[in-house]
C-alpha positions in Angstrom: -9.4 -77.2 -12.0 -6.8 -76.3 -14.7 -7.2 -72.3 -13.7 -6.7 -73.0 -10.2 -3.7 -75.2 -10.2 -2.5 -72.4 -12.6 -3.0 -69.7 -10.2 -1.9 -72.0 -7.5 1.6 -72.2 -9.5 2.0 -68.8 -10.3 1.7 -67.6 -6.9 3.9 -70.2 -5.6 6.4 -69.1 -8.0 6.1 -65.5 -7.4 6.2 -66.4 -3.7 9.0 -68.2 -4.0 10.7 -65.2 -6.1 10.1 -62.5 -3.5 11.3 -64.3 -0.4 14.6 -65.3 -2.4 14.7 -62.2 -4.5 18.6 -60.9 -4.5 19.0 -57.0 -5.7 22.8 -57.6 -4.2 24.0 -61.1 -5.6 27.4 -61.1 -5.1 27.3 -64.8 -6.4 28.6 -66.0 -2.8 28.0 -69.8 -2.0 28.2 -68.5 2.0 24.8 -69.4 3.4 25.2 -66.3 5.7 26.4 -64.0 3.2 23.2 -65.0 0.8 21.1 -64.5 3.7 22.5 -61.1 4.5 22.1 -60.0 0.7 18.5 -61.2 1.0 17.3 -58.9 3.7 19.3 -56.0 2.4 17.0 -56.4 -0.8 14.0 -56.5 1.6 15.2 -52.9 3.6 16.0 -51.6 0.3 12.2 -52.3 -1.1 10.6 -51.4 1.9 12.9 -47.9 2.1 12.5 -47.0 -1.5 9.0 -47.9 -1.8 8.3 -45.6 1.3 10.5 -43.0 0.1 8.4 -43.2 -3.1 4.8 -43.0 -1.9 6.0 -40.3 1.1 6.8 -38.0 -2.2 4.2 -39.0 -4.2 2.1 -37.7 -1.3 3.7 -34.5 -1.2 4.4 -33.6 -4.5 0.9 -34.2 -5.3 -0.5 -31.8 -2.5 1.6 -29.0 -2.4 0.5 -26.4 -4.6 3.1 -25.7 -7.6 2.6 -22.2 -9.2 2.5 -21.7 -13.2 2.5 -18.7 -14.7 -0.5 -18.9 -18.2 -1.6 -16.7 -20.8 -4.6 -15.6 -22.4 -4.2 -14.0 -25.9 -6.1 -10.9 -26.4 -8.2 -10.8 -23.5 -11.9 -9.8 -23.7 -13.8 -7.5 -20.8 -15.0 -10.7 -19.4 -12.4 -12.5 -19.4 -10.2 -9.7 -17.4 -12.9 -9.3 -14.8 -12.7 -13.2 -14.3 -9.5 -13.4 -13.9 -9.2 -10.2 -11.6 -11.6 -12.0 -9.4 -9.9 -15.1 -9.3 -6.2 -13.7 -9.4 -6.4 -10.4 -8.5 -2.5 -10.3 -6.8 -0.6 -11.9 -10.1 -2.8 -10.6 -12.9 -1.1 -8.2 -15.3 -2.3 -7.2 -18.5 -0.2 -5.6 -20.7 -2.1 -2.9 -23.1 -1.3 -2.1 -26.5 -1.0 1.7 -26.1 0.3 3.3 -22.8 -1.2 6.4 -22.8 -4.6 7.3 -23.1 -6.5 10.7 -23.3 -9.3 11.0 -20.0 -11.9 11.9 -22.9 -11.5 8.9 -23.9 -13.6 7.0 -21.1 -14.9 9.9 -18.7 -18.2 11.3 -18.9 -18.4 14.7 -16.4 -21.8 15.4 -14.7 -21.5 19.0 -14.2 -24.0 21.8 -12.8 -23.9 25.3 -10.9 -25.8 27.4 -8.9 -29.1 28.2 -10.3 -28.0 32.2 -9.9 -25.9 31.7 -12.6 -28.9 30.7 -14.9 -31.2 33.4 -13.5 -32.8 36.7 -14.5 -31.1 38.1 -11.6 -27.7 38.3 -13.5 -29.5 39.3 -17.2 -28.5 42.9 -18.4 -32.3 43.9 -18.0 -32.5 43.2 -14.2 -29.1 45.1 -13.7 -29.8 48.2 -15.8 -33.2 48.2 -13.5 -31.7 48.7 -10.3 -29.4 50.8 -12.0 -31.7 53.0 -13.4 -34.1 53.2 -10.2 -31.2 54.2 -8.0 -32.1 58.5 -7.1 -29.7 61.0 -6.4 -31.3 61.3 -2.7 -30.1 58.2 -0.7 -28.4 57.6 2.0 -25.5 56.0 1.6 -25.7 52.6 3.1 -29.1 52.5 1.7 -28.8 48.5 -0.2 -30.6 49.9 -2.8 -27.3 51.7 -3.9 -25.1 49.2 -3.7 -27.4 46.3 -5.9 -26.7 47.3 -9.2 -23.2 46.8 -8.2 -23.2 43.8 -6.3 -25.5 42.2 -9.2 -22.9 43.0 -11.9 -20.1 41.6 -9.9 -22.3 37.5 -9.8 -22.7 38.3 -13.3 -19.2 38.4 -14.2 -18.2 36.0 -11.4 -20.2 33.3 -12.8 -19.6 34.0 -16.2 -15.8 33.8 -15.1 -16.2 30.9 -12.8 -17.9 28.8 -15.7 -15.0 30.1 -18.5 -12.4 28.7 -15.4 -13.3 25.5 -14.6 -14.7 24.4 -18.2 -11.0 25.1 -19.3 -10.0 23.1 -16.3 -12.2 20.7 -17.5 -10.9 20.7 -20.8 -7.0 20.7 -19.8 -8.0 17.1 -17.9 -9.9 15.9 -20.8 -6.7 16.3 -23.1 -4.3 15.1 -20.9 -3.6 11.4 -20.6 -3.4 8.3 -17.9 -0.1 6.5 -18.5 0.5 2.7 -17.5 1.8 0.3 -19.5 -0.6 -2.5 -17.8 -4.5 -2.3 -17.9 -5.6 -0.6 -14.2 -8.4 -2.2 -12.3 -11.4 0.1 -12.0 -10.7 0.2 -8.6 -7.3 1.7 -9.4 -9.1 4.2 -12.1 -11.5 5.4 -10.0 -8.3 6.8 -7.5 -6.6 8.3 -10.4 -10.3 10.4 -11.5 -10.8 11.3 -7.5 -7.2 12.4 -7.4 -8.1 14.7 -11.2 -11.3 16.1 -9.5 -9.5 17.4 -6.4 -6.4 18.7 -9.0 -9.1 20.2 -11.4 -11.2 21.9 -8.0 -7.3 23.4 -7.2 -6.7 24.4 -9.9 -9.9 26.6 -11.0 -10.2 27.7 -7.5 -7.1 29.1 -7.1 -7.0 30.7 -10.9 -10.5 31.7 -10.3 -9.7 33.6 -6.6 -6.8 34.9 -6.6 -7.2 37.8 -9.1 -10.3 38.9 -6.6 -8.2 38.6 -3.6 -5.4 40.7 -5.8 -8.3 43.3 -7.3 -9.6 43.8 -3.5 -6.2 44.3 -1.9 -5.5 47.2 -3.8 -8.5 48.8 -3.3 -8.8 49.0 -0.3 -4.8 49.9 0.2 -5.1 52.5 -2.2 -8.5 53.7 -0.8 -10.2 54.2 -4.0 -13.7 56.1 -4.2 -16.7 53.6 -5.0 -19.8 55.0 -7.0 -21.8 53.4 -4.0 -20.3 56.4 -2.3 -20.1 54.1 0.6 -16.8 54.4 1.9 -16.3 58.0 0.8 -18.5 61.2 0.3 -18.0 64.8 -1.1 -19.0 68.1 0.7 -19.2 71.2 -0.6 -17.4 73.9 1.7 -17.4 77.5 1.7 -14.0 79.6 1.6 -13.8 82.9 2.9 -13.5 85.8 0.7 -14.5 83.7 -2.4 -17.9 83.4 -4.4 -17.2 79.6 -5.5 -17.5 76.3 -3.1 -14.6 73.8 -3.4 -15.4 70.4 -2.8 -14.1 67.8 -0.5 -14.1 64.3 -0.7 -14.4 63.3 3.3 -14.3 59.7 4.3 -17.5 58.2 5.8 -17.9 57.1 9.7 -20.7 54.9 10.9 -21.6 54.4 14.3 -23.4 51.1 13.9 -26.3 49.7 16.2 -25.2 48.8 19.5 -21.8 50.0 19.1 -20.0 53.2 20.5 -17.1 53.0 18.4 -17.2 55.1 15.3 -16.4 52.9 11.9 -14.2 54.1 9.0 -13.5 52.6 5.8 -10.4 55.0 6.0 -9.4 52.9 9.1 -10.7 49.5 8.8 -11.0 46.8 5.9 -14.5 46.8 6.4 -17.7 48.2 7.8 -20.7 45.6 7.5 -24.3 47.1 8.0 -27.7 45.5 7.6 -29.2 45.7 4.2 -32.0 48.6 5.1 -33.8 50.8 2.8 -34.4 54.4 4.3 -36.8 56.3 2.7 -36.6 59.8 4.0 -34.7 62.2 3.0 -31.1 62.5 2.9 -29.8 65.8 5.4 -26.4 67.1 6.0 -24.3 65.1 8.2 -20.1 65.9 7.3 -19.5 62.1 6.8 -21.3 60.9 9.9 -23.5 58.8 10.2 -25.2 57.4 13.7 -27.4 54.4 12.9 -29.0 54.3 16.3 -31.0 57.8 15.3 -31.0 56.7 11.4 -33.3 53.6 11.3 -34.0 51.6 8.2 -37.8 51.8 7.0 -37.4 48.1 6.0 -34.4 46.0 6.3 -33.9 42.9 3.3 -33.0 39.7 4.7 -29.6 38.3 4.0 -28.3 41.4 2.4 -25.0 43.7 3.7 -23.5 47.0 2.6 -19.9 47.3 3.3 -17.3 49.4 2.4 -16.5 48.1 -1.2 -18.7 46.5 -3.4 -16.9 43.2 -3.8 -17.0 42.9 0.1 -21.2 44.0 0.0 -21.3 41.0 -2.3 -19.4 38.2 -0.5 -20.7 39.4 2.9 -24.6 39.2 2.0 -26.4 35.7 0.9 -29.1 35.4 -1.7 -32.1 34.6 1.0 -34.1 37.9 -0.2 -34.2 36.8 -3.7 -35.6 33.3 -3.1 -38.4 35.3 -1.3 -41.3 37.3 -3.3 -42.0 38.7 -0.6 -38.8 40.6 0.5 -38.5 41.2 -3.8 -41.8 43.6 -3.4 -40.8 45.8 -0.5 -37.7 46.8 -2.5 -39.7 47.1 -5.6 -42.6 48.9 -3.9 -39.8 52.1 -3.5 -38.8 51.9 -7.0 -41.2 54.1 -9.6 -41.2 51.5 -12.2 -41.8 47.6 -12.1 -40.6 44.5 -13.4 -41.2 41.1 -13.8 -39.0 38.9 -12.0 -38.9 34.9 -11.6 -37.5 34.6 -7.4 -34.7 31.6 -7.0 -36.6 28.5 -6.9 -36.5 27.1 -3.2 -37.5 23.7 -4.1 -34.3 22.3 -6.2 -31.9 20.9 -4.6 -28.6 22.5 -3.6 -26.1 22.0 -1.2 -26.1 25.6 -0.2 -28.6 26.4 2.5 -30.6 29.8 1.6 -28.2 32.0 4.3 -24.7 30.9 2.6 -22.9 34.0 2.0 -22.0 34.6 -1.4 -18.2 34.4 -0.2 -18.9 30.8 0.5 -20.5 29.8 -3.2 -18.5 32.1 -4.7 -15.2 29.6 -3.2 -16.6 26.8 -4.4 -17.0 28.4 -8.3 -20.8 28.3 -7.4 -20.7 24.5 -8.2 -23.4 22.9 -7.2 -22.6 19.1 -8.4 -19.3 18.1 -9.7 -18.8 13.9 -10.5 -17.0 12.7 -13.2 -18.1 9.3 -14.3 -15.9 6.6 -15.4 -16.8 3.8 -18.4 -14.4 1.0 -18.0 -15.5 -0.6 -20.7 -14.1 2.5 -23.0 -11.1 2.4 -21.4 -10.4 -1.3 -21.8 -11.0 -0.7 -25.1 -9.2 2.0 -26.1 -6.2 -0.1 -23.5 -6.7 -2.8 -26.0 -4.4 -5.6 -23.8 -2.4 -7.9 -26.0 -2.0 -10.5 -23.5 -3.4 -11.2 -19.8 -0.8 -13.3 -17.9 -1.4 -14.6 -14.3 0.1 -17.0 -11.6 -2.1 -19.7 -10.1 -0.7 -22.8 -7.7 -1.7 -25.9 -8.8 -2.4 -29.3 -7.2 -2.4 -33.0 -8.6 -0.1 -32.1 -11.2 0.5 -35.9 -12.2 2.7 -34.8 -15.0 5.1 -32.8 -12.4 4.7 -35.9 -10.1 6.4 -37.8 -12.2 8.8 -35.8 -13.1 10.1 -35.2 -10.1 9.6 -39.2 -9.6 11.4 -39.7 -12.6 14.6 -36.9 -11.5 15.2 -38.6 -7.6 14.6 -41.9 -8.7 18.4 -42.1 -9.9 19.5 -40.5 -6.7 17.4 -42.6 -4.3 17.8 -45.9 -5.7 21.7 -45.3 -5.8 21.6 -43.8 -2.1 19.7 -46.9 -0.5 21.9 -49.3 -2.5 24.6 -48.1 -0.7 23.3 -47.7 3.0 21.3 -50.3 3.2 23.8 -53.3 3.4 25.8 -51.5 6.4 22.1 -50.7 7.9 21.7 -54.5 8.0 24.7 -55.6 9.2 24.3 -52.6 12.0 20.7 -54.6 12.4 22.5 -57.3 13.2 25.2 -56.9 15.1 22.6 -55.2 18.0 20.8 -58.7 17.5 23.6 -60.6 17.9 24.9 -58.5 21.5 20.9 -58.6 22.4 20.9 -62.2 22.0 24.0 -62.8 24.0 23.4 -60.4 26.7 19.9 -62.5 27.0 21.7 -66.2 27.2 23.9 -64.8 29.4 21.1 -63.0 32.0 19.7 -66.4 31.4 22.6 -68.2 32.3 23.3 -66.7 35.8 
C-alpha cells in the first residue's frame, strides 16, 4: 500500500510539473502572461523533440563514408577488399617498377618444320647432291635444295627474332605506383604480346621484303636457272662459241600469253618433275607440249627462289606418299621422318609458306601471368579504401551534440511569437463565430 501511494505521489508530482513546467518564466504575476509562457514551453518541447528524432532518423540512415587502412596487406586481404570495394581501393606498393620476368611465365612453340629433318644439313646436301645437270628448268627438283635452305635459315632467324623480342619484354618493367588488379595486368601483357608480335614481325620481314626487291630489280641470275638460261651461239668466221645468258619465257597451261621473269615479278608453275630429256629450246618453253611426268602437291617454282618458297606449302612433305615419287627419280635414298599430320597446328596442310613464314612460324604464343609473384614483388605498404557507413551512433551524436546549441536557441526565439500568432487567429476565429452566431 506504501509503494502505491508512493507511485501515486510521484506521478502526481511529475504531472503536476509538466502541465505547469515554465522554460520562459519571466516571473510575471499576469495570469495571461503565465499562461502564454506555459504553452510556448509546450510548442518548444514538442518542436525540439521532433526536430530531434526527425535527425536522429536521418543521420542514422544515410550512409556516411570513411576512408580505413590496412597495414601491409596480404593476397587475401587485397582480393577481399577488391571484391568488396573495388571503385575506392588503392594500394600503394613499395617499389614502382617491376621487371615482366618477374611474374610472367611465356608458353611458347613453333612450327614443327622448324624441328624437322627437313631443314638438317643432311636432307639439304641430299637434294643438292641428286640435282643432274639434265633438267629442265622449272623441274621442282631444282629449285628444293634452295627453297629448303632458305626455312632453314628462316626459322633459325625467326627463333633468334622473337626470343630477343622475348627477352627485351622480360627486362623491361610495368610502372605504377599502386598495386594493378589482375584484370588491369592481364591488359597491359595483351597489349606486350601484340608489341612483341610487331615488333619481331616487322624486324623479322622486312630485310626479306628488302633482299627480294633488289633481286628482282636488279635481275640477278639464280642457280635454279629459272629465270635465266645461257646458250651457246655460233659466230661467223670464228672457231670458239660465245655464250649468252637469254632470259627464260614460259607459256603456262591454259594461257596464250608468254611469261618472263625479265618482265614480270613472277612466274608461278606447278611443282612437276619431267623426266625426259632436256632439248634445245632458246629460252622457251611451252608447257602445254612439255607435261610434267608427276606433279608434287602444294609445291611452285617461280622465278626466284625466295618466291618458290613463299608461293608453295608443305602438303607433299606431310605425305609419304608424294616423298617416294620424288625419291624414286633420285639414284640414292634416304631416310626421312614426313611432318606429322596428327599434332595440332593452326596452319591447315595447304598454308603457303608466305603465310607461316608472317606469323614467324609460331604455332602457340601465350604469356601467362602469376599475380601472386607480382603482388609480391609489389610488396603494398598500405591498402586504403572508402566504404559508407550506416548506424554510426557515435556520428549521431555528434551531430546531435553540434545542432543542439543552434536548435534549442532558434525555437526559443520563434516559438513565443508562433504562440501569440496561434492565438491571435483563435481569438478572430472565435469572434467571427459569436458574431455568425449572433445574426
Amino acid at each position: 500500500m506504501f509503494i502505491f501511494n508512493l507511485l501515486r505521489s510521484t506521478y502526481n508530482y511529475c504531472r503536476v510539473k509538466l502541465i505547469t513546467l515554465n522554460l520562459f518564466d519571466s516571473q510575471s504575476t499576469d495570469p495571461t502572461k503565465v499562461y502564454h509562457e506555459i504553452l510556448s514551453t509546450r510548442l518548444f518541447i514538442v518542436l525540439f523533440g521532433a526536430s530531434l528524432i526527425i535527425l536522429t532518423t536521418y543521420t542514422s540512415f544515410s550512409p556516411q563514408m570513411t576512408t580505413e587502412k590496412i597495414q601491409s596487406p596480404s593476397i587475401s586481404d587485397y582480393e577481399r577488399l577488391q571484391k568488396q570495394y573495388s571503385d575506392t581501393l588503392q594500394c600503394l606498393c613499395s617499389k614502382i617498377s617491376i621487371p615482366y620476368y618477374r611474374f610472367t611465365n611465356v608458353d611458347l612453340s613453333f612450327h614443327q618444320v622448324c624441328s624437322s629433318y627437313f631443314i638438317s644439313q643432311e636432307w639439304i646436301d641430299f637434294l643438292f647432291k641428286n640435282v643432274g645437270g639434265n633438267l629442265w628448268p622449272m623441274d621442282v627438283r631444282t629449285s628444293l635444295s634452295a627453297m629448303w635452305q632458305l626455312i632453314t635459315i628462316l626459322c633459325a632467324h625467326s627463333v633468334k627474332v622473337f626470343y630477343n623480342a622475348l627477352f627485351e619484354f622480360g627486362v623491361s618493367f610495368i610502372i605504377s605506383s599502386t598495386v594493378l588488379s589482375e584484370d588491369r595486368i592481364q591488359i597491359n601483357i595483351q597489349e606486350a604480346v601484340n608489341e612483341i608480335q610487331r615488333t619481331a614481325s616487322n624486324t623479322f620481314l622486312l630485310p626479306l621484303t628488302t633482299i627480294q626487291q633488289i633481286t628482282q630489280i636488279n635481275s640477278f641470275m639464280t642457280g635454279t636457272s629459272i629465270n635465266y638460261g645461257i646458250s651457246e651461239v655460233s659466230q661467223p668466221l670464228e672457231l670458239i662459241e660465245s655464250i649468252q645468258v637469254i632470259a627464260n619465257k614460259y607459256l603456262r597451261k591454259g594461257t596464250t600469253t608468254n611469261c618472263s621473269c625479265l618482265n614480270k615479278v613472277s612466274c608461278p608453275m606447278p611443282g612437276g618433275i619431267y623426266l625426259y630429256d632436256v632439248w634445245k629450246t632458246d629460252g622457251f618453253f611451252d608447257l602445254n607440249t612439255l607435261v610434267p611426268n608427276e606433279t608434287l602437291p602444294g609445291l611452285v617454282v617461280d622465278c626466284l627462289p625466295l618466291q618458290t618458297t613463299f608461293a608453295s606449302s608443305l602438303e607433299c612433305f606431310y605425305n609419304q606418299t608424294c616423298l617416294n615419287k620424288l625419291f624414286s627419280t633420285y639414284s640414292t635414298m634416304i631416310n626421312v621422318e614426313i611432318l606429322d599430320q596428327s599434332l595440332s597446328s593452326r596452319f591447315p596442310l595447304k598454308t603457303n609458306i608466305e603465310s607461316i613464314v608472317r606469323e614467324l612460324f609460331i604455332e602457340k604464343f601465350q604469356i601467362q601471368t602469376n599475380y601472386n609473384s607480382y603482388f609480391d614483388a609489389c610488396a603494398p605498404v598500405y591498402c586504403s579504401y572508402t566504404r559508407a557507413r550506416r548506424f554510426d551512433w557515435i556520428y549521431v551524436m555528434t551531430t546531435l551534440i553540434a545542432l543542439y546549441g543552434g536548435l534549442n536557441a532558434a525555437f526559443y526565439i520563434i516559438t513565443p511569437y508562433l504562440i501569440d500568432l496561434l492565438l491571435f487567429v483563435k481569438k478572430k476565429i472565435s469572434r467571427r463565430d459569436r458574431f455568425q452566431q449572433n445574426e
